[in-house]
C-alpha positions in Angstrom: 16.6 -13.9 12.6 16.6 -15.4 9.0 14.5 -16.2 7.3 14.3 -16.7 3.5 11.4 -16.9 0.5 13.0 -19.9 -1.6 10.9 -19.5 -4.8 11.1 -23.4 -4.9 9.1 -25.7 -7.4 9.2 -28.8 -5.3 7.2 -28.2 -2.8 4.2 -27.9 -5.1 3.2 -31.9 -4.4 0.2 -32.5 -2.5 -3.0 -30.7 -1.6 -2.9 -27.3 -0.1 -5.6 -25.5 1.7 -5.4 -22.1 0.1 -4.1 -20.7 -3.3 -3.9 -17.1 -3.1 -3.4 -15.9 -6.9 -1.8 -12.1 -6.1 1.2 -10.9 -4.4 -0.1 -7.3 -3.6 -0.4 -6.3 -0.1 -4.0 -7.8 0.6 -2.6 -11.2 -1.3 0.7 -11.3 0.9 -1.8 -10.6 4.0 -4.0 -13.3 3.2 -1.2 -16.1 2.7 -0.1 -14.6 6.0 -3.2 -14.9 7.7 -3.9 -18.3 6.2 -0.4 -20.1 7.4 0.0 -18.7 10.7 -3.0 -20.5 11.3 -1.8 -23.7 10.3 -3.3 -23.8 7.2 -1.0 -25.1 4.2 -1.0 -21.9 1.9 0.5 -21.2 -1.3 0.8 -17.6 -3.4 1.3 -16.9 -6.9 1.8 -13.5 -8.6 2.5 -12.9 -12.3 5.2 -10.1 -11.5 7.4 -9.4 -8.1 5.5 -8.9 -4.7 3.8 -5.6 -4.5 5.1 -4.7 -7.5 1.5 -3.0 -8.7 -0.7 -1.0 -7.0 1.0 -2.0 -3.7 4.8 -0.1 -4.4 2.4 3.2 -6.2 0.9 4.7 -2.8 1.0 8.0 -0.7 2.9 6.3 1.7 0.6 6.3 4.9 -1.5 3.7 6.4 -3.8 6.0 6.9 -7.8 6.2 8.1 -8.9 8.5 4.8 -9.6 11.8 6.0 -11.5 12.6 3.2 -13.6 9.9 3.0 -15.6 11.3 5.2 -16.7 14.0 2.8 -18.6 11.1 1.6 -19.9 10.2 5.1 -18.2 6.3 4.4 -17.8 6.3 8.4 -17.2 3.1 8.5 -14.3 2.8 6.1 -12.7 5.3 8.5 -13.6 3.6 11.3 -11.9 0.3 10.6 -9.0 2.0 8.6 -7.7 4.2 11.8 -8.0 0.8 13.8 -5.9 -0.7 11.3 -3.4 2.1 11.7 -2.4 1.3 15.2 -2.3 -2.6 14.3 0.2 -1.8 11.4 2.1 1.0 13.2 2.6 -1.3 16.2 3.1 -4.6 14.5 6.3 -2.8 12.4 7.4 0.1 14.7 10.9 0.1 12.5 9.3 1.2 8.9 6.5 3.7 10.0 6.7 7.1 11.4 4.2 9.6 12.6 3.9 12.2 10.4 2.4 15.9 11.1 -0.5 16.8 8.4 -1.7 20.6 7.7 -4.9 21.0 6.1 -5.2 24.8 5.1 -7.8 27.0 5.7 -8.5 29.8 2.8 -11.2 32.4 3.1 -12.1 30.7 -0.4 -12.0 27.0 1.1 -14.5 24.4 -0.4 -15.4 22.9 2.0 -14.9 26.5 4.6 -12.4 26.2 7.0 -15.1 25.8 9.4 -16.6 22.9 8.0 -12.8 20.8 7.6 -11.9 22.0 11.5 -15.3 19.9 11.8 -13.9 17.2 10.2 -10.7 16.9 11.4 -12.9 16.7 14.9 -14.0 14.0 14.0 -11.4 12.2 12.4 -9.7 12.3 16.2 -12.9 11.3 17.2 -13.0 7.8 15.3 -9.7 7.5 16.5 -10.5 6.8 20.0 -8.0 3.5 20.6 -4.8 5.4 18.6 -2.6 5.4 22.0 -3.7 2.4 23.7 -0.4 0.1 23.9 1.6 2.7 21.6 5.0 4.3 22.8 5.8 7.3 23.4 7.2 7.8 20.0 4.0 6.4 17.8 1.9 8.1 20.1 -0.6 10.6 17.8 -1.5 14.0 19.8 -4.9 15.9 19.6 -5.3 18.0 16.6 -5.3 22.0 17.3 -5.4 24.9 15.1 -2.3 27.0 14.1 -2.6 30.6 13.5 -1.7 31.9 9.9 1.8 33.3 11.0 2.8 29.6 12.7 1.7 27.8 9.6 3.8 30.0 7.2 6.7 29.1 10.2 6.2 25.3 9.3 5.4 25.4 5.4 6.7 28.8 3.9 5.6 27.8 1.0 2.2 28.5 0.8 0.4 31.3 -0.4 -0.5 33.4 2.1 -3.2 36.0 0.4 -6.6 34.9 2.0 -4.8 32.1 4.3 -6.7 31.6 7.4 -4.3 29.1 9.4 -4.4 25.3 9.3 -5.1 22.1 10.8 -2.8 19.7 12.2 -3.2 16.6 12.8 -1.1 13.1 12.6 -1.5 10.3 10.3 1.0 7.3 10.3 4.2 7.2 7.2 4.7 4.3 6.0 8.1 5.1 5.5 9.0 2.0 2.6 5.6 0.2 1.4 8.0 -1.9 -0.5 9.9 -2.9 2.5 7.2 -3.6 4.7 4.9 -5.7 2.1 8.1 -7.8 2.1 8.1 -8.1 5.7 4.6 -9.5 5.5 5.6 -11.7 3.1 8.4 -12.8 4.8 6.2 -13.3 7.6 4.0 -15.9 5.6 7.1 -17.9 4.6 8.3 -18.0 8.3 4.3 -19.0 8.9 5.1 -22.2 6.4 3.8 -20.6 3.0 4.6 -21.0 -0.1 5.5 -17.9 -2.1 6.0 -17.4 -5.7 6.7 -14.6 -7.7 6.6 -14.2 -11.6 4.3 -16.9 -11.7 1.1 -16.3 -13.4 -2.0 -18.1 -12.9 -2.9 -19.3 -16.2 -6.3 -21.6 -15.1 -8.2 -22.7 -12.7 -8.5 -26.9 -12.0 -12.1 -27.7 -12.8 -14.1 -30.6 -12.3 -17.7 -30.3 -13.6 -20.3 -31.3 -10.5 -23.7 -31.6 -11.7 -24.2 -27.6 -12.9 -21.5 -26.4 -11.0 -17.8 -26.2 -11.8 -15.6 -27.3 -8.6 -12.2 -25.5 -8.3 -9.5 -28.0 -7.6 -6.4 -25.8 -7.7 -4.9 -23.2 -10.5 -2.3 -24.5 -13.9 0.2 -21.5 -13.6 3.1 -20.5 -15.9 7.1 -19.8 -13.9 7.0 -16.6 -16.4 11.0 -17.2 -16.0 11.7 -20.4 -17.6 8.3 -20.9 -19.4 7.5 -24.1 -17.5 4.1 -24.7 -16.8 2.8 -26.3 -12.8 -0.4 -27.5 -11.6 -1.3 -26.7 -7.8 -3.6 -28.9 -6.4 -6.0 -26.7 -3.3 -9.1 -27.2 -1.0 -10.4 -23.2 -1.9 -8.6 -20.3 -4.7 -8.8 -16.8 -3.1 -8.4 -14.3 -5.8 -6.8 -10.9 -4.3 -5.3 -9.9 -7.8 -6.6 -6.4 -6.7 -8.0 -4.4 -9.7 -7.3 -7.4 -11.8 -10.0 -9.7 -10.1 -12.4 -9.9 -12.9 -9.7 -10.5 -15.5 -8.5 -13.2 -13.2 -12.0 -15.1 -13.6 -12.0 -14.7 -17.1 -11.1 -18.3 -17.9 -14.0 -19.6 -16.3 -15.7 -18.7 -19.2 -18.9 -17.3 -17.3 -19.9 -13.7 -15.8 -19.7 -13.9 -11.7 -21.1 -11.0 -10.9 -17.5 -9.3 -10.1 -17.8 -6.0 -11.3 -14.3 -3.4 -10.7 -14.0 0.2 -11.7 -10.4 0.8 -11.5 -8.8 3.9 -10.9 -5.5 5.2 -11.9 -3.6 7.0 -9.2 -0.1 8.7 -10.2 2.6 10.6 -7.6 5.2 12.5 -8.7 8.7 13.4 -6.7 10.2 16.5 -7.3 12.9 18.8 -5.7 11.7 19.4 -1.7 9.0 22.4 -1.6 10.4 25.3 1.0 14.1 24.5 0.2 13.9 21.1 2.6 13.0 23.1 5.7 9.3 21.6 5.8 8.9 18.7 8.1 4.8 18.2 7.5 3.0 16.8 5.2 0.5 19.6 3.3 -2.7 18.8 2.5 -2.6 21.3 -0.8 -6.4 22.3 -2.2 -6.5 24.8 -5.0 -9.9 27.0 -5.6 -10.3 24.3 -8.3 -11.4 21.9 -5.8 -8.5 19.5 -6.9 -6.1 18.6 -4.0 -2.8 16.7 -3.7 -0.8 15.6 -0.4 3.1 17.1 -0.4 4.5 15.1 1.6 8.6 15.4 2.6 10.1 12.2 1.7 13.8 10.9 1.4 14.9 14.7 1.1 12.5 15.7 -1.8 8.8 15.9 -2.0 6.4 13.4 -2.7 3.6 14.7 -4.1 -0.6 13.2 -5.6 -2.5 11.2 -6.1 -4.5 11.6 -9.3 -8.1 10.3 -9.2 -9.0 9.3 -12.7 -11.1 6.7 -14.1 -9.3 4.0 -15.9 -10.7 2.6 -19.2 -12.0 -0.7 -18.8 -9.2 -1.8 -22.3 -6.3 -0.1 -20.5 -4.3 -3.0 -19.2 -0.8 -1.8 -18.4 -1.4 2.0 -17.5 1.5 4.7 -17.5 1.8 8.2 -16.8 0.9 11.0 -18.9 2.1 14.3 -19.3 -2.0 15.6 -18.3 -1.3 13.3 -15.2 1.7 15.6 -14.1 0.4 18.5 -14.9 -2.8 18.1 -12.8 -0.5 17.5 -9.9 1.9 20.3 -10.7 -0.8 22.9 -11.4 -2.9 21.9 -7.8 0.5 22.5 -6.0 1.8 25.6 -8.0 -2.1 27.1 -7.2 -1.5 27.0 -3.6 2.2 28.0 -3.1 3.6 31.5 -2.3 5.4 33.6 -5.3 8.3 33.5 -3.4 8.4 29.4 -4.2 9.3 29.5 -7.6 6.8 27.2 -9.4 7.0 23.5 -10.1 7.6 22.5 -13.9 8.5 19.4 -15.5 11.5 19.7 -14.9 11.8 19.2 -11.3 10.1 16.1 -11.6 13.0 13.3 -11.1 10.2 9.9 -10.7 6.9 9.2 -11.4 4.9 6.1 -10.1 1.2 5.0 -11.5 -1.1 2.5 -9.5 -4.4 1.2 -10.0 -7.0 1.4 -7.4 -9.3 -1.5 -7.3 -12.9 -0.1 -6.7 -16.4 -1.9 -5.9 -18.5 -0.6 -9.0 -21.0 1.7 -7.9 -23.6 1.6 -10.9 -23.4 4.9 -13.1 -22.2 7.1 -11.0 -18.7 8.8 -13.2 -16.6 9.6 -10.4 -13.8 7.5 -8.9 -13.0 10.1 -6.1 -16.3 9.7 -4.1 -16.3 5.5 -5.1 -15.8 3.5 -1.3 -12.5 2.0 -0.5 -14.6 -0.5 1.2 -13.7 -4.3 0.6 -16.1 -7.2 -0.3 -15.8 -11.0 -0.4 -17.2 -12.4 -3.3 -18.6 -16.0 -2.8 -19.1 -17.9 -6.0 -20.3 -20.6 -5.2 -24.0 -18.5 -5.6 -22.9 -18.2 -9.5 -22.1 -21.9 -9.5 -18.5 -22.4 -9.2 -17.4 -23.5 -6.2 -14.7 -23.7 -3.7 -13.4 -19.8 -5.1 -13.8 -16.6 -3.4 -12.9 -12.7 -4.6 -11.5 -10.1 -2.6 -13.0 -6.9 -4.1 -12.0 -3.2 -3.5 -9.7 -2.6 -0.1 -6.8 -0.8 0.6 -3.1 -1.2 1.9 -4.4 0.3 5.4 -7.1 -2.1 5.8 -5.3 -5.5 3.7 -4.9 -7.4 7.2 -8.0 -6.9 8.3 -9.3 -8.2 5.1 -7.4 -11.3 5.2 -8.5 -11.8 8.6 -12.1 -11.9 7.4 -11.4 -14.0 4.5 -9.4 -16.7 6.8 -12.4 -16.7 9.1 -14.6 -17.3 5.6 -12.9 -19.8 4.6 -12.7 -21.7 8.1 -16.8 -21.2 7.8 -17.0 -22.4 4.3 -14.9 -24.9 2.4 -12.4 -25.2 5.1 -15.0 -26.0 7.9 -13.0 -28.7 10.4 -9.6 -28.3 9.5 -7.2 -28.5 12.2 -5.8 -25.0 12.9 -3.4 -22.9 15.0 -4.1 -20.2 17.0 -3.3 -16.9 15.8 -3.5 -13.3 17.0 -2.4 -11.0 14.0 -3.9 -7.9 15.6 -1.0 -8.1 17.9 1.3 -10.0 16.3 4.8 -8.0 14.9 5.9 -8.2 11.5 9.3 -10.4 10.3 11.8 -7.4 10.9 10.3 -5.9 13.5 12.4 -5.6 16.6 9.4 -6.2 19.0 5.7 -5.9 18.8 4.6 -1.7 20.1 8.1 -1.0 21.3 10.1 2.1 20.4 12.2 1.6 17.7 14.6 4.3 18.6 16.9 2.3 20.7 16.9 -0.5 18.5 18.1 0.9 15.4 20.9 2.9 17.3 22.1 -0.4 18.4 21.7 -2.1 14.5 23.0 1.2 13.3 26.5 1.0 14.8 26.9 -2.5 14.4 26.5 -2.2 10.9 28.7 0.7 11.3 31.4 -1.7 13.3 31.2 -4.3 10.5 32.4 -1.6 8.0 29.2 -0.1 6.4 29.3 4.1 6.1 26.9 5.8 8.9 24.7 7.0 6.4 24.4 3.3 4.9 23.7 1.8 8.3 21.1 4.2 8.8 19.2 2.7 5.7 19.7 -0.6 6.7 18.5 -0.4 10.2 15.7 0.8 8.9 14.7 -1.1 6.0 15.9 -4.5 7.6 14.9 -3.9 11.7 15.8 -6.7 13.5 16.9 -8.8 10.6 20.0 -6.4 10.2 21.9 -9.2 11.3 21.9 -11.1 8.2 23.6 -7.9 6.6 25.9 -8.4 9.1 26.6 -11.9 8.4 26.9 -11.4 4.5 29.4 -8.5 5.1 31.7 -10.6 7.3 32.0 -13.0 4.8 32.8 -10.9 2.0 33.7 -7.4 3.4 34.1 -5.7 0.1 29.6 -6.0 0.2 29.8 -3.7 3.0 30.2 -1.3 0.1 27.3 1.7 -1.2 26.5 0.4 -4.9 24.0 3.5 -5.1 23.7 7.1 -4.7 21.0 6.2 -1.9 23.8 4.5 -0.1 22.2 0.7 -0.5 25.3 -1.4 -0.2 26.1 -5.0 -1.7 25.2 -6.9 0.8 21.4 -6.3 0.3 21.5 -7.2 -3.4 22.9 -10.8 -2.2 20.1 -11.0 0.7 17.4 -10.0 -2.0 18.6 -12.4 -4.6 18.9 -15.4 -2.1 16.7 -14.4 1.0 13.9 -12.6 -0.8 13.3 -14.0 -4.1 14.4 -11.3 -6.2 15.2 -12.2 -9.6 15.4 -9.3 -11.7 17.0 -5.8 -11.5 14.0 -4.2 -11.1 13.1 -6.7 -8.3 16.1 -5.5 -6.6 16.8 -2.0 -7.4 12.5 -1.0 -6.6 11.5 -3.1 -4.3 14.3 -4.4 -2.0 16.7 -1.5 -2.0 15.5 2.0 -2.2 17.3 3.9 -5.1 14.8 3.0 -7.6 12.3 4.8 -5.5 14.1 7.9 -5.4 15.6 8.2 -8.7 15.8 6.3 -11.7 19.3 4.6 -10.8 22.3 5.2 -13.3 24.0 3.0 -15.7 26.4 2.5 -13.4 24.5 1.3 -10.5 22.5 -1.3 -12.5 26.1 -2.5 -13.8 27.1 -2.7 -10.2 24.0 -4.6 -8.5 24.0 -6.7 -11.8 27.0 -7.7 -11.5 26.0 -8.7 -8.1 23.5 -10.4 -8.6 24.5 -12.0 -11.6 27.5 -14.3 -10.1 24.4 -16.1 -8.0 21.9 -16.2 -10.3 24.0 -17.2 -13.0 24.4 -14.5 -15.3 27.1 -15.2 -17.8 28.8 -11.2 -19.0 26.4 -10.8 -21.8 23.1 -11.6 -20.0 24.2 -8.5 -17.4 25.0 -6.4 -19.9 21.5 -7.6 -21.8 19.5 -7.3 -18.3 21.2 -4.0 -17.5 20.2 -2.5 -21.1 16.4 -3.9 -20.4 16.2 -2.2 -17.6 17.5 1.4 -18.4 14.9 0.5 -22.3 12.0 0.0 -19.7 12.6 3.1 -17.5 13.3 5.3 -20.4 10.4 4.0 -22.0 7.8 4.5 -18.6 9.2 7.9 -18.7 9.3 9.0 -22.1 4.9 8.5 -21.9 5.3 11.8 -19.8 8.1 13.7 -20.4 8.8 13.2 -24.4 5.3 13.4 -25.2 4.8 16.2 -23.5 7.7 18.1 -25.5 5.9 16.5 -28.8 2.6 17.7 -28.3 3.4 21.9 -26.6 
């Protein structure tokens, strides 16, 4: 298995049938969607795939328990369907997960009322174990008594606990990872894929009082050169950025987004690492946070707050942490000593991209529903929107936009079929097959080709089937078989991301293909190592690593000093 993403410029002659402008998860799905049905399909995104909103999640594909405090049924209907899809499709980057909802005498809702709804969570959830193995299979919920719950989380406070609820929801274990599988996917499925390449405008010819789209003018945000793309249909998925996407067209739509900014923090692991479930923690405030154990730490938010409608590039505050931090530290024991700012080690911000509801204020009860905007209703045609959505629910999204499309401007074209409801992911070492045995087998042949166990672990995760191409690279050069983190990434998967998956820029790497930008901001000397790396094939002369190393640790500093330094400033 190899396959590659060749960020190439000269395949850009001819007509395509789809332009997707965004490389976020519901983007990535579309293009996938689109190509595997024979479709020619290109993507652009102004940064690195699922470098947004897409890399800032909880980590679960997940059906939204709590959306049904706002009775959006439906949401959670489809969602938990899309759960088994995802969980079966890549079997090698998710995990079943155990979650606790707690039960207070003081509980908003009462306990009562949230047994209730886990109920019916399990209800909606009907299909969850048709096909799955034994090892994604999700068990009933059940109660656990207030002695087995302080057992499993010994943590929480236990004045006025009642017990808990437990119930499964799927991890996904590295969003970044599995996005890139998708994408990956679409490539193998004939698509174009570029990333840092921002669409600048749309191709317009004026048809009586319509505009017709013809294709996008985009910008490689690397060299500065400037491309046309010639397409049949644009879909815009740029996520909470759809409206700004539009904006050149010089005329309102009807596209209206309320974004929502949603920041997790990862701190030192509640319960001294012993705690294997994910909590769901409400304080008496009627805030609430998931603590999830992640990667030997724990992962804890999201925030819910309303994003002004100026903010364009949003970072995390020090009021941000300290609404997580005081939602957690109101629900844990006085044996846990309490979370400060301190044990904080990374922060991630995301923006949610919400349907706009009217006036109502809050972002937390707004529907993670999607919608397809046609607008050819507002006069422009041959364009379509992807409003609101989720990561859980992004292939069933680009399945209905496909199907639109194949209604609409792409009525008669000759197409492939294609089943992506049971169709596994690039990576995956079969479609709803246990994983287990698998990724023994990868693991110890990594492990015979010279990587550390502990390496070969992560890569037979993070890679699945495509391991093999580690494999290859390390019997070429053995000295890449080599950690070049503290997270035990070695060198072989900074030469796959550079020229199998596009990556182009530290960050690309260190974030998004390997994983020790995920679980700690990586150290001088780990950017001077992948840099290094990197640099001999994408032709970094000594002073552009040393100038891209210094960029990176000025940008990280700077994303963390909006929380940390400030926070010193203004005590």
């Amino acid at each position: 298995m190899h396959q590659t993403i060749s960020r190439s410029f000269d395949t850009l002659d001819g007509v395509f049938d789809v332009a997707v402008i965004g490389g976020g998860i519901t983007g990535v799905c579309v293009a996938r969607e689109a190509a595997s049905r024979g479709l020619r399909t290109i993507l652009v995104e102004r940064n690195d795939f699922g470098s947004g909103t897409s890399a800032a999640t909880t980590k679960y594909i997940h059906g939204g328990i709590r959306y049904l405090e706002q009775f959006d049924v439906a949401v959670v209907r489809e969602s938990l369907r899309e759960r088994r899809i995802l969980a079966l499709g890549a079997p090698h980057l998710v995990e079943q997960t155990r979650f606790i909802m707690p039960g207070w005498r003081w509980s908003r809702p009462p306990t009562a009322l949230i047994g209730a709804g886990v109920l019916a969570y399990h209800g909606l959830s009907f299909d969850r174990n048709i096909d799955t193995p034994d090892a994604l299979r999700i068990p009933r919920p059940r109660w656990m008594s207030k002695s087995e719950l302080l057992g499993a989380v010994p943590w929480l406070d236990p004045s006025g606990l009642q017990g808990g609820f437990a119930y499964h929801d799927t991890l996904n274990v590295h969003p970044e990872r599995l996005l890139l599988d998708y994408a990956m996917s679409a490539a193998a499925a004939g698509a174009v894929l570029l990333n840092h390449v921002e669409a600048l405008d749309f191709r317009l010819v004026s048809v009586a009082d319509s505009l017709e789209v013809r294709g996008l003018r985009v910008r490689d945000r690397l060299s500065g050169h400037e491309h046309e793309i010639v397409s049949r249909v644009v879909v815009n998925a740029a996520g909470p950025w759809i409206d700004r996407a539009l904006e050149p067209l010089g005329r309102s739509l009807g596209v209206g987004v309320d974004r929502s900014k949603g920041v997790h923090v990862l701190t030192r692991p509640l319960g001294g690492g012993r705690v294997r479930d994910a909590v769901f923690a409400r304080a008496r405030s009627g805030k609430h946070v998931i603590v999830s154990p992640w990667m030997g730490k724990s992962f804890i938010g999201p925030t819910d707050t309303p994003l002004a409608a100026d903010e364009r590039d949003p970072v995390v505050d020090p009021d941000d942490v300290e609404l997580i931090l005081s939602t957690v530290n109101s629900t844990m024991s006085d044996a846990e000593p309490p979370l400060t700012f301190d044990d904080v080690e990374l922060t991630t911000v995301g923006v949610r991209p919400l349907i706009r509801r009217g006036n109502e204020d809050s972002t937390y009860s707004a529907s993670r529903r999607h919608e397809l905007y046609h607008h050819t209703d507002a006069g422009v045609l041959n364009l379509w929107s992807i409003g609101g959505g989720k990561w859980t629910t992004a292939r069933a999204t680009a399945e209905q936009m496909v199907d639109a499309l194949l209604a609409h401007e792409l009525k008669g074209s000759p197409t492939r079929a294609f089943a992506s409801r049971r169709t596994a992911a690039y990576g995956a070492f079969a479609w709803a097959e246990d994983p287990r045995p698998f990724l023994t087998v990868a693991t110890n042949e990594l492990v015979a080709a010279g990587l550390p166990t502990r390496s070969a672990e992560l890569v037979a995760r993070l890679f699945g089937a495509a391991y093999t191409r580690i494999v290859d690279v390390v019997n070429a050069n053995p000295a890449l078989a080599e950690p070049v983190s503290e997270a035990g990434d070695v060198g072989a998967q900074v030469v796959v991301a550079v020229v199998d998956e596009a990556a182009r820029t530290l960050s690309d790497i260190v974030d998004r293909r390997l994983v020790v930008g995920t679980i700690h901001a990586p150290s001088a000397d780990t950017l001077t190592h992948v840099a290094r790396i990197a640099g001999e094939l994408l032709g970094w002369s000594p002073d552009q690593r040393l100038d891209e190393v210094r960029r990176e640790l000025d940008r990280r500093q700077m994303l963390e000093s909006h929380w940390r330094l400030r926070r010193s400033v203004n005590r």
